[in-house]
Every structure is written in C-alpha cells, then in structure tokens.
C-alpha positions as CSV (number, residue, x, y, z in Angstrom):
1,X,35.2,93.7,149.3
2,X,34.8,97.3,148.9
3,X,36.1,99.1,145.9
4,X,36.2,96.1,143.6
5,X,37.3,97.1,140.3
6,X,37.1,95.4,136.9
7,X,40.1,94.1,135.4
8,X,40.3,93.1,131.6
9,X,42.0,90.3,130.7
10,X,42.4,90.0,126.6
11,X,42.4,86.9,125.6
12,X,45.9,85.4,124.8
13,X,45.8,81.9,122.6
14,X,47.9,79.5,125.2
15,X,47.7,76.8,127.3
16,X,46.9,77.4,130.7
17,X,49.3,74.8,131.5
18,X,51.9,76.8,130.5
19,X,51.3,80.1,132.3
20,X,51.9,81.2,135.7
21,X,52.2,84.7,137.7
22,X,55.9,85.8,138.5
23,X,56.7,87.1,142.2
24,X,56.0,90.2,141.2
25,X,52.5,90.0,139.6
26,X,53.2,89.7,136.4
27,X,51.8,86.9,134.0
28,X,54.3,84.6,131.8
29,X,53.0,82.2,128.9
30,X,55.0,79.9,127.4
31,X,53.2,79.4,123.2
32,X,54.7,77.0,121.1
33,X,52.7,77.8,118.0
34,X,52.4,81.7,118.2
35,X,51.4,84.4,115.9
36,X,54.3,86.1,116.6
37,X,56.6,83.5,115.3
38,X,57.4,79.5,114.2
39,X,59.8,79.2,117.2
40,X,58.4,79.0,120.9
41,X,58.0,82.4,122.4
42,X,58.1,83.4,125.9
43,X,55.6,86.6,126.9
44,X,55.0,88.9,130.1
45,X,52.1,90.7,130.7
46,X,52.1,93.2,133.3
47,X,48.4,94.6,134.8
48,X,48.6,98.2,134.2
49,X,46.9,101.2,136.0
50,X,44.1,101.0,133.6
51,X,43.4,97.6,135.2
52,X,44.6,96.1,131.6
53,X,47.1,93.2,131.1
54,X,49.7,94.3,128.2
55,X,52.3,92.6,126.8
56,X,55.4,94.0,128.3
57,X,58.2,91.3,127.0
58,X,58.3,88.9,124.4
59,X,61.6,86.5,123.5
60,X,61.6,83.8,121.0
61,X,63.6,81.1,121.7
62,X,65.8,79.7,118.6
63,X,64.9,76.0,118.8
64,X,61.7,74.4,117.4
65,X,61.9,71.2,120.0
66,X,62.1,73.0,123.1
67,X,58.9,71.1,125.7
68,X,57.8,73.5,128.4
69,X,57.9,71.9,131.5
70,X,56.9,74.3,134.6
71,X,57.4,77.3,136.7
72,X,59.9,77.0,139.6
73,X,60.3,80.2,141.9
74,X,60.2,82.5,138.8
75,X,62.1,79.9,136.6
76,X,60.6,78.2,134.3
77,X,62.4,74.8,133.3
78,X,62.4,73.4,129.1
79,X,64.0,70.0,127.9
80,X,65.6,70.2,124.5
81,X,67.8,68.0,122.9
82,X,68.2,65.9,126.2
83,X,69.3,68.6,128.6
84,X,67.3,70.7,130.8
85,X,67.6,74.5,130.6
86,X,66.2,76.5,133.6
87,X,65.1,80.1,132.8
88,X,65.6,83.0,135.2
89,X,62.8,84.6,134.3
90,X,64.1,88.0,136.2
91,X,67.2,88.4,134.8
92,X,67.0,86.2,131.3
93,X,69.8,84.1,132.2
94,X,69.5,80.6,130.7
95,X,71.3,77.7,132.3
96,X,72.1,74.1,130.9
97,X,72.2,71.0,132.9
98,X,73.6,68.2,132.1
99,X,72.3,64.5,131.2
100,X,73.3,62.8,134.6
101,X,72.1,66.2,136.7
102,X,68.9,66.3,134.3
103,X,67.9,62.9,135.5
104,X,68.6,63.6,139.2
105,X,66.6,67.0,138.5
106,X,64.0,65.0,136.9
107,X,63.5,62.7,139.7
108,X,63.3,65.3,142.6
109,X,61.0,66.9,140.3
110,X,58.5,64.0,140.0
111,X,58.9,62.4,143.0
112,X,57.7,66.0,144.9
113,X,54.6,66.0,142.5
114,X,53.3,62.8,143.6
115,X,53.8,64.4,147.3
C-alpha cells in the first residue's frame, strides 16, 4: 500500500484476552491488577494524529471479584457476585441481569462459541 505510515503502540501490561477495538477505532483493556489501582480498571486508547495510541478514558470499577468475560457489539460483559453485568461501553451505562436470565445468557453465549 502506498503511504504506509508508522504507528506506535506503547506497551500497555494486559491480557490480550481482554482487549478489543470499539466500532469506532478505539482500543478497550479490561486489567484486573493495574498500576492505576487495586480494583479492575477499564481503559480507552484512541490512535491520535500523531499515529500514537493515548489513553483517553480510564474507570475503575468498585468490586475486587469482578471476571472479564468478552466484548459484545461494544459491550463488554463481567460476572460478579453471580449476576452478569453488561457494559455499554458508549454511553457507560451498566446493566444487571439476573440469576435465571444470566444462565440463559450464559448458554446462548457458549453454545454460539462452539459454532
């Protein structure tokens, strides 16, 4: 391709597991043991025009025993204290299922990843 330009990337401590690219471009992680605090954190990086990834957002969640469990259409889905919380990572609204729709939820999910 013509006009390739570098991009730098700096190197964030997470699991790749637990990151993903949002509709619009920009790059979430999900850290459970960050240096920016005890509690699981949630970060965005957006590229900028210096073809740089910088840390645009950062939220720490209030629970220690929150388990990430994947990216959904820019949501991102946890399980804590036996209900599922889904993410909208757009707008930061958090909503809580509960035990009997978790386990439905729970299903679909695993039963479309052995698809």
């Amino acid at each position: 391709m013509k006009n390739q330009k570098d991009i730098e990337i700096k190197y964030v401590d997470c699991d790749y597991k637990c990151t993903n690219f949002l509709k619009n471009g920009d790059l979430v992680t999900f850290m459970k043991d960050s240096d920016l605090s005890i509690y699981p954190t949630i970060s965005i990086y957006t590229l900028s025009n210096k073809n740089k990834w910088t840390r645009k957002d950062a939220y720490e969640l209030n629970q220690m025993n929150i388990t990430f469990g994947d990216f959904i259409d820019d949501k991102m889905w946890m399980l804590t204290n036996d209900l599922i919380l889904l993410l909208d990572l757009s707008t930061f609204q958090l909503t809580k299922l509960k035990l009997f729709v978790s386990i439905f939820f729970l299903y679909d999910y695993n039963a479309n990843q052995s698809n």
